[in-house]
C-alpha positions, 0 to 999 in steps of 0.5 A: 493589498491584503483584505481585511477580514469583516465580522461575517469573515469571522463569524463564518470562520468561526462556523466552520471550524465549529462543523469540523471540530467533531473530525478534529477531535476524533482525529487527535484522539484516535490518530495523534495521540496514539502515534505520539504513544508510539512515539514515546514507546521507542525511546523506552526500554523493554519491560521483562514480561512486555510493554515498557519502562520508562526509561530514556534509551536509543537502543531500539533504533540502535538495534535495527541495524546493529545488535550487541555482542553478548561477551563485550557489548559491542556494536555488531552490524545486522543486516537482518531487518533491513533485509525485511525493510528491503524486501517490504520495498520491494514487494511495495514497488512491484505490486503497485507497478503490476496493478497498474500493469493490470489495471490500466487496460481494466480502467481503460474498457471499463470507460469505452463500454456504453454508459449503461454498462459501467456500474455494472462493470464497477459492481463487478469489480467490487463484488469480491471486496465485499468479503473480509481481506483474510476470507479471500486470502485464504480462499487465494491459498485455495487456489494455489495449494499443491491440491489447489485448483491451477495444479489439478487443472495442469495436471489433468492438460498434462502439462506437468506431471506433478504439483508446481509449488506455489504456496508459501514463496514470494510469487504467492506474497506477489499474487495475494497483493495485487489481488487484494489492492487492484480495486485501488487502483482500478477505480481511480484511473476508470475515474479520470478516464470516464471523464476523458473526451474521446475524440482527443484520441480521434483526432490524434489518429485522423493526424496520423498518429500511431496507437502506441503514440496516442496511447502514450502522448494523449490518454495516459497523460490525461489519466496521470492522476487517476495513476499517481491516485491509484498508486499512492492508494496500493502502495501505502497499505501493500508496504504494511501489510500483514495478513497477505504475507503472513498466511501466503508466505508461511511465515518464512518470508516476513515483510516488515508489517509481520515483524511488527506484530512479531514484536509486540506478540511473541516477543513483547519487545514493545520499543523495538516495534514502535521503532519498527513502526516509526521507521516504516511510517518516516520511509511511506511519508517519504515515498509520498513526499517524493510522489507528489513532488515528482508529479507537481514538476511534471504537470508544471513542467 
């Protein structure tokens, strides 16, 4: 039987959309609207000397994929930017799967260290993140320069005789990410695990059950959502990231966040870069949609 909703039930509906209406209105103002902006920018064409004219086209979705033969007009396919699409994907998936790789152990003794420890360790964790994103990543490129500080310390071991190139290629796209996302990751797993009862994990062994089998059939199910927590968290952000690949990569190993800023910079082609982003937010909306459906079949499976 449906319940039928008394003068209080309104009332207090009433109220409590009244609380929420100041996150409403900045969310419209400062989330929809601009994205229906955005919107509208890539069905427009491109002015001369940037921004847009008003004028109804398809062409900056048509020119993801192909460009125009400049004789004839016709459709030639390019595979340039989706190359860069690929490539942002890729980089996506592995920084997400090597900072659970990495961050699940961190997690893991973070939440077996005496409860008096643990702020500690999570200060720690979070000391480094309280500078700006463009300070450690240069300090990152301090780092790993041909002068940097792994090549001056393998050189003095004699362990190579001179300097490994590791700025400016996709290792150091690779190693700015993870850097930069592993707290996303780290915190929520060490979230669900501080909560875990560790004698579930007792008891698995006292039932002769190996490390690997506890490992795998008691804490990380139990940790699951503090993982698919973690990797929406990394992924989202290392899929349209900017600064990392831009400084670390030189510019030569573009992602799609710097073709991005690449249109609506230097080549003032506004429509193609709202498309451009259109399309990167429909591949991350996917992605999640995708995420959260798998893990909603798995916890009722």
């Amino acid at each position: 039987m449906s319940q039928i909703a008394t003068p209080q039930d309104k009332q207090d509906a009433r109220r409590h959309l009244l609380l929420a209406s100041p996150a409403i209105v900045i969310m419209i103002l400062l989330g929809f609207i601009p994205l229906m902006i955005v919107v509208a920018y890539s069905f427009m064409a491109p002015g001369d000397y940037g921004g847009v004219v008003p004028k109804f086209t398809f062409e900056a979705y048509v020119s993801l994929i192909f460009q125009r033969d400049m004789f004839d007009d016709t459709l030639i396919f390019s595979p340039a930017y989706l190359e860069i699409y690929i490539r942002t994907a890729v980089f996506g998936v592995a920084t997400t799967v090597f900072c659970v790789l990495i961050g699940f152990p961190t997690a893991y003794f973070m939440a077996t260290r005496p409860a008096k420890q643990r702020n500690l360790w999570v200060l720690l964790l979070t000391i480094p993140f309280w500078s700006n994103l463009l300070v450690r990543t240069i300090a990152v490129m301090f780092i790993i320069r041909d002068e940097g500080l792994i090549n001056t310390v393998l050189m003095q071991l004699g362990l190579i005789d001179h300097p490994i190139t590791l700025l400016y290629t996709n290792f150091a796209i690779l190693l700015g990410l993870v850097y930069s996302f592993l707290p996303f990751m780290v915190l929520p797993i060490y979230a669900s695990l501080e909560k875990f009862d560790f004698r579930l994990a007792e008891a698995g062994f006292d039932l002769y059950a190996s490390r690997f089998q506890v490992l795998t059939q008691i804490i990380i199910p139990l940790a699951k959502p503090g993982i698919v927590t973690g990797s929406i968290l990394v992924f989202v952000p290392a899929f349209g990231a900017y600064v990392t690949p831009l400084l670390l990569g030189g510019g030569s190993h573009l992602m799609i966040g710097d073709l991005i800023a690449l249109q609506f910079g230097s080549s003032r082609n506004w429509p193609l870069g709202s498309a451009f982003s259109i399309v990167l937010m429909v591949f991350v909306l996917l992605a999640l949609l995708f995420q959260i459906r798998r893990s909603g079949q798995v916890k009722h499976g």
